[in-house]
C-alpha positions in Angstrom: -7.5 13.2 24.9 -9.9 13.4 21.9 -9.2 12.3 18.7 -10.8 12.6 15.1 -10.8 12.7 11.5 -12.9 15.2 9.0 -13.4 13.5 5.4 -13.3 16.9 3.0 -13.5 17.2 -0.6 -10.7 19.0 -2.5 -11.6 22.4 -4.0 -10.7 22.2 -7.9 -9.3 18.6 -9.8 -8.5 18.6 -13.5 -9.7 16.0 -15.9 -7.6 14.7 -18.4 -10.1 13.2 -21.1 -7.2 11.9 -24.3 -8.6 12.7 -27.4 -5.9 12.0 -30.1 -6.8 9.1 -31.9 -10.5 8.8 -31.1 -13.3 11.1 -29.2 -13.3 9.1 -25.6 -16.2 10.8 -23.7 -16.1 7.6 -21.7 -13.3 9.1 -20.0 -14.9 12.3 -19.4 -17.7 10.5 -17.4 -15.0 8.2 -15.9 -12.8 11.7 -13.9 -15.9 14.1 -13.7 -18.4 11.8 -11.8 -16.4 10.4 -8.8 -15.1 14.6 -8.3 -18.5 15.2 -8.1 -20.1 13.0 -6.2 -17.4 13.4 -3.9 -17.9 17.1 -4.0 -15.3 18.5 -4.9 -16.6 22.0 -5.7 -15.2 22.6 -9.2 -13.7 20.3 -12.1 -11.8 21.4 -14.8 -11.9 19.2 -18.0 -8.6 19.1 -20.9 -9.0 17.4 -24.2 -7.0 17.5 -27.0 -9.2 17.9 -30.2 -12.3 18.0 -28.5 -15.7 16.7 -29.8 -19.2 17.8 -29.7 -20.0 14.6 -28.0 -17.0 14.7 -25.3 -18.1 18.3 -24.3 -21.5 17.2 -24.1 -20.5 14.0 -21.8 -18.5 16.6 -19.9 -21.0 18.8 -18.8 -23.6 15.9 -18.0 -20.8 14.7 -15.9 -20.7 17.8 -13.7 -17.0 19.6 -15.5 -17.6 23.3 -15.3 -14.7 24.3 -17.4 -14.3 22.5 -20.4 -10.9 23.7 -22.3 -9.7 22.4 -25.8 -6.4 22.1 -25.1 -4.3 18.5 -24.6 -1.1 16.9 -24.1 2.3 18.2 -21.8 0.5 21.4 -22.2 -3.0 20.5 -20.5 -1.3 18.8 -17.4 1.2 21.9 -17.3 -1.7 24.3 -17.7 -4.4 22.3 -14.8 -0.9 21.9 -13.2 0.4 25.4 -12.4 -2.5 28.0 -13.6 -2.4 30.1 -16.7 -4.3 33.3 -17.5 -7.4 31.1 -18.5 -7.3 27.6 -17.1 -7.0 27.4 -13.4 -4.6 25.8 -11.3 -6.2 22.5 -9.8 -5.5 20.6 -6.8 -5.0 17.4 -8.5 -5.0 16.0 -12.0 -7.1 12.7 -13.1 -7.6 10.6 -16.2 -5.4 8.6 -18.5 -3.0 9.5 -21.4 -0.5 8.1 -24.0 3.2 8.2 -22.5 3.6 11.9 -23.2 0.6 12.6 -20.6 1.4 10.0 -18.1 5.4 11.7 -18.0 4.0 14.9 -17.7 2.1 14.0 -14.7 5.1 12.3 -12.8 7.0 15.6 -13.8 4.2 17.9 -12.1 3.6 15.9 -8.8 4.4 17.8 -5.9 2.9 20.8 -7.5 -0.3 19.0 -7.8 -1.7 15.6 -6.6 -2.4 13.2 -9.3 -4.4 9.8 -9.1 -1.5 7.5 -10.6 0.4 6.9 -13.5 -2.2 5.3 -16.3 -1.1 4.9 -19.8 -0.7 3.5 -22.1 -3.4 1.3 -22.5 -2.6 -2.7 -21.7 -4.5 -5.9 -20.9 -3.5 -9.5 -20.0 -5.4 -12.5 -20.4 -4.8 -16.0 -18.5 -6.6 -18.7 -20.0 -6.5 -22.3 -20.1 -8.5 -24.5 -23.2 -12.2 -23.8 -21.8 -11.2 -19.9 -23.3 -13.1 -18.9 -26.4 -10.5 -17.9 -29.6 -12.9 -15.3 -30.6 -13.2 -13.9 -27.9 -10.0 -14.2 -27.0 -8.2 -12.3 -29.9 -11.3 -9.7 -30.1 -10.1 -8.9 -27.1 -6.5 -8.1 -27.5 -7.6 -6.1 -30.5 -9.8 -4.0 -28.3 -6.6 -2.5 -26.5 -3.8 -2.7 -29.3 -6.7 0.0 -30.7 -6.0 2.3 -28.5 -2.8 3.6 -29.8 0.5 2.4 -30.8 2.3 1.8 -27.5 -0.2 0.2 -26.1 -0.1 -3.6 -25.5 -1.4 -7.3 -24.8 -0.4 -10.3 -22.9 -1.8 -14.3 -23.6 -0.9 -16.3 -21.0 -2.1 -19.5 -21.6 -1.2 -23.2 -20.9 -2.8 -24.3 -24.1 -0.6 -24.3 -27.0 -3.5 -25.3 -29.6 -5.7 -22.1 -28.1 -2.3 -19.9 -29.0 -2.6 -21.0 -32.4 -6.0 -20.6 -32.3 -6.1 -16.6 -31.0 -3.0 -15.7 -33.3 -5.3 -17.0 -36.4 -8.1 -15.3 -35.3 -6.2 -12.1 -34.5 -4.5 -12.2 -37.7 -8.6 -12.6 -39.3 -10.4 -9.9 -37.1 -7.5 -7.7 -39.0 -8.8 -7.9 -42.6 -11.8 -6.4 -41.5 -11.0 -4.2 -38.7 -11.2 -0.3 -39.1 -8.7 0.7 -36.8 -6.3 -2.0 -37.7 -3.3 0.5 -38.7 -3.2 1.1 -34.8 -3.5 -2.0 -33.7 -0.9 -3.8 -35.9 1.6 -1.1 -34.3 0.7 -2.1 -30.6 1.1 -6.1 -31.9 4.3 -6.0 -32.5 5.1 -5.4 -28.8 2.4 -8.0 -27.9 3.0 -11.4 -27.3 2.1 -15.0 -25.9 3.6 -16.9 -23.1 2.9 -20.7 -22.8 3.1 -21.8 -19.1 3.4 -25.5 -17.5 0.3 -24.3 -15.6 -2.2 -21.5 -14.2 0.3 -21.3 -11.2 2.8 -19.8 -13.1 0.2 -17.7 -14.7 -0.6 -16.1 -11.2 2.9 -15.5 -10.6 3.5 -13.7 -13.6 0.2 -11.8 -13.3 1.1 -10.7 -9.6 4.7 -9.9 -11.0 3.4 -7.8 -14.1 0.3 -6.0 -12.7 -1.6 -5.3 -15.6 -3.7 -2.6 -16.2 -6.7 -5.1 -17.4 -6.4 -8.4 -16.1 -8.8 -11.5 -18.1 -9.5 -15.2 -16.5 -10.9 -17.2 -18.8 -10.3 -20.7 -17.2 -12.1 -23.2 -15.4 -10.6 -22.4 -12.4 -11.3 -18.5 -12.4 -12.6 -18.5 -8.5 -9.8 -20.0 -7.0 -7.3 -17.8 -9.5 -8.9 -14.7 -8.2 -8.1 -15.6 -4.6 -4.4 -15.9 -5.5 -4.4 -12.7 -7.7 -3.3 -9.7 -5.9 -1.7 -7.1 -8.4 -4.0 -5.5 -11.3 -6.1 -2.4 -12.2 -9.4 -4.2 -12.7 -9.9 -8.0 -12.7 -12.5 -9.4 -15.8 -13.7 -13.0 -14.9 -15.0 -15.4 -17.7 -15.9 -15.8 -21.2 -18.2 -13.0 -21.4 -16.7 -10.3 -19.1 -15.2 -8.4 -21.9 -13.1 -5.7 -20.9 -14.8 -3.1 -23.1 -18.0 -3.4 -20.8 -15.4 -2.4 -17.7 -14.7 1.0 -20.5 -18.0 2.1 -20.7 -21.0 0.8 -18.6 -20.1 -2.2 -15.7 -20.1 0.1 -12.9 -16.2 -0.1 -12.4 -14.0 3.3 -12.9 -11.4 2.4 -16.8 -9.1 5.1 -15.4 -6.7 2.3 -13.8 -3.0 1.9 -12.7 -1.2 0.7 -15.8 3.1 0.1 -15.9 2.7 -2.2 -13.0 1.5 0.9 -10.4 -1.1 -1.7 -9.8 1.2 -3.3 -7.0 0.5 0.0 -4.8 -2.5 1.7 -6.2 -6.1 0.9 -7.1 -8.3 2.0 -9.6 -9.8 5.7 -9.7 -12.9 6.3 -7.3 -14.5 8.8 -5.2 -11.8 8.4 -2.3 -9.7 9.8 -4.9 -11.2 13.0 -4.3 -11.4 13.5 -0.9 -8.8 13.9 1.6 -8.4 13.1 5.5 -7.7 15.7 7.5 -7.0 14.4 11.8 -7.3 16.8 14.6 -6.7 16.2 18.3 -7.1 18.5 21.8 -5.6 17.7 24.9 -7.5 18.1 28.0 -6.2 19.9 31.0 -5.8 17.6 33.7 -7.2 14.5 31.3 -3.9 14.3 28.9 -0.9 14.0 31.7 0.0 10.4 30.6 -0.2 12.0 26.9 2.3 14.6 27.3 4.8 13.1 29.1 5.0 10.1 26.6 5.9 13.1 24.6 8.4 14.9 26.7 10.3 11.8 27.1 10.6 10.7 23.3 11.7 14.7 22.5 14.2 14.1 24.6 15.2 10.8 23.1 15.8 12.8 20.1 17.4 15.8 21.0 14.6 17.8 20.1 14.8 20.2 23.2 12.2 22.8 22.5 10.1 20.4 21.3 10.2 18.8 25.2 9.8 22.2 26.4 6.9 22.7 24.9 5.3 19.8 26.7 7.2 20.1 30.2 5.4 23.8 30.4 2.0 22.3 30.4 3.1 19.5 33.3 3.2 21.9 35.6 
């Protein structure tokens, strides 16, 4: 009996690059490189409101279609095929929660990478974590848009204090704070006896973004099993994970992070297994399947191997 796998890419994937709020070429480079290092042989790219600088990120990237169109409409359009944007084999990229519902609605007709957005981070840290930091932080995804979201876990009631003063500081200042105070008001703090209980909420929640800033972030990690991307230490800022560490920032938000991992290039390929049985070689084979056909009733289907027994 011989046995195998062939590793193909897929034919055409849609990238959805958002585009409501802010220009996010980021996310262009983020669905269009994987596809095409992959290569999958042609990538369609959606954005709502498109800039000059998300096109140009696009075609760098490798899209070959780029299309100004965004929303339940784009994932409808890469979804089934209109008279100008092409049906795709599966959709990527993030999106608010109009997106993300349209992409759960379409699966089936399409593959899709996961359900991701909105936008959400959560930070565990103990009283070695910067306030600064910290709050600049949360502010970084409350940006985003207005359902989007942050989480302190913290066993530091003074560094609470701390973060909600700065927070309330980095405010007066901060361009995009109309957004932000929106996605605040479904952010919050949770004080814990210990980093214990931190993990276990963590593992339980499944953030998108997930932040150690403790003393103890290597044995943390070990215990962590349940987020998009994992940030360890004062100075891994998330924003560097959005633009330029070398990790994918299309990630499983809505805790999908239990089953799924963050975009990549296996994402774009797919497994295809093939097998041949060899006369006189595959006996054993064969009647192992005879036998369990007729276990379930499936006559035909034990037909089809008794003929070749003989």
């Amino acid at each position: 009996m011989k046995l195998g796998q062939k590793i193909i890419p897929l034919e055409r994937t849609g990238a959805y690059v958002p585009g409501g709020n802010y220009p996010l070429p980021s996310s262009a480079i983020m669905s269009c490189v994987p596809a095409k290092v992959a290569g999958v042989k042609e990538i369609i790219m959606c954005s709502p409101k498109i800039k000059d600088v998300t096109i140009v990120a696009g075609v760098l990237a490798g899209a070959d279609k780029i299309f100004k169109v965004g929303g339940v409409q784009a994932i409808a359009a890469m979804a089934y095929g209109t008279e100008s944007i092409p049906k795709v084999d599966k959709i990527t990229g993030p999106g608010n929660k109009f997106v993300t519902f349209a992409k759960k609605q379409v699966f089936g007709a399409c593959g899709i990478d996961f359900l991701a957005g909105p936008s959400e981070v959560m930070i565990i840290a103990d009283n070695s974590a910067n306030p600064k930091f910290v709050a600049a932080d949360f502010l970084a995804q409350c940006e985003h848009d207005a359902d989007a979201s942050g989480i302190l876990i913290t066993t530091d009631k003074n560094l609470a204090n701390k973060v909600k003063e700065q927070t309330e500081e980095f405010l007066k200042t901060l361009k995009t704070s109309e957004i932000a105070k929106k996605a605040l008001e479904h952010s919050y703090i949770i004080l814990v006896d210990n980093l214990d209980e931190a993990v276990e909420i963590a593992n339980k929640k499944a953030p998108e973004h997930l932040e150690l800033m403790t003393e103890n972030n290597e044995t943390l990690k070990e215990k962590l099993t349940c987020y998009g991307s994992l940030f360890l230490g004062n100075y891994s800022a998330e924003a560097i994970g959005d633009y330029c560490s070398g990790t994918n920032h299309i990630l499983p938000t809505n805790k999908v992070a239990r089953y799924s991992g963050g975009l990549s290039i296996f994402d774009f390929v797919k497994i295809l297994t093939y097998q041949e049985a060899i006369k006189g070689k595959s006996f054993d084979v064969t009647k192992t399947a005879s036998h369990l056909a007729d276990t379930e009733g499936l006559m035909a289907h034990k037909l089809a191997c008794d003929v070749r027994l003989d």
